[in-house]
MIVEX-228589 format. One record per residue (C-alpha): x, z, y. Coordinates in steps of 0.05 Angstrom, whole numbers, padded with zeros to 5 digits, always signed. Layout:
% residues N
XZY...
END
This chain:
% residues 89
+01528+03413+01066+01494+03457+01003+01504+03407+00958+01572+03386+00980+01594+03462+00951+01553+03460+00904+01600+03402+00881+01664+03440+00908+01642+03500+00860+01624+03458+00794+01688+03419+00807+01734+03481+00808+01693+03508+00753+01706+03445+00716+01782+03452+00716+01779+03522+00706+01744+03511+00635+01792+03453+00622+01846+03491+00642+01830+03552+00598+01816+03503+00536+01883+03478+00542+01850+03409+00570+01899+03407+00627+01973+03441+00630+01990+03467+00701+02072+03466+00713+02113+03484+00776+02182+03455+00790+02192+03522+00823+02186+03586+00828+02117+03613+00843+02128+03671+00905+02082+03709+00947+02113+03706+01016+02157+03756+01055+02122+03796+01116+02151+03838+01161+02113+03879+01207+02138+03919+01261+02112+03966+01319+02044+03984+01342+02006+04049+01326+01942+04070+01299+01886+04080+01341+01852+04152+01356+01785+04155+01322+01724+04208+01330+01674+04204+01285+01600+04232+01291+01563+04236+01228+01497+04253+01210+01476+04310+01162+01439+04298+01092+01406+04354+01053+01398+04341+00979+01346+04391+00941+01275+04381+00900+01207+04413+00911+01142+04406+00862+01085+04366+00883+01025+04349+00834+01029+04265+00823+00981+04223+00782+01026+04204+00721+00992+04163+00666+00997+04177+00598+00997+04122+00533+00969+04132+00473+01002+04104+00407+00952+04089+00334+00971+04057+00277+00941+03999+00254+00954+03952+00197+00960+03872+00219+00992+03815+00181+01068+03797+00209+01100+03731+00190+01157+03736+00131+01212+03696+00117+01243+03684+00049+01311+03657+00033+01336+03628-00033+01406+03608-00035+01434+03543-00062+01443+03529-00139+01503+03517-00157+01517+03436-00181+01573+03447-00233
END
């Protein structure tokens, strides 16, 4: 069953790259619509609601924070150097 979607998903993936590379051309012979709904009657339920209560603030408390130390030092880095082409007239 996984790998069956997993197929589904590469396969619609698939034609949605070829699609957007202009490897396939989607046409209609009609008009493309959303269709019509139409609802009517009902009502909307009553609803009571209990929520809880959540206080935001800050306080200080002494935490062990550690600290990093930076020093130079001097060590060989690699270099690249670039010389462009001569010309062959």
């Amino acid at each position: 069953m996984r790998a069956l979607l997993g197929l589904i998903v590469i396969v619609v993936l698939g034609l949605i790259v070829a699609s957007a590379l202009g490897l396939i051309n989607l046409t209609s012979s009609g008009k493309l619509e959303a269709p019509k709904v139409q609802t009517t009657g009902g009502s909307v339920p009553n609803v009571s609601v209990n929520t809880g209560k959540i206080s935001i603030g800050s306080e200080d408390k002494s935490v062990s924070v550690p600290t990093v130390k930076t020093e130079e030092k001097t060590v060989k880095v690699p270099t690249i150097g670039v010389e462009k082409a001569k010309d062959s007239k």
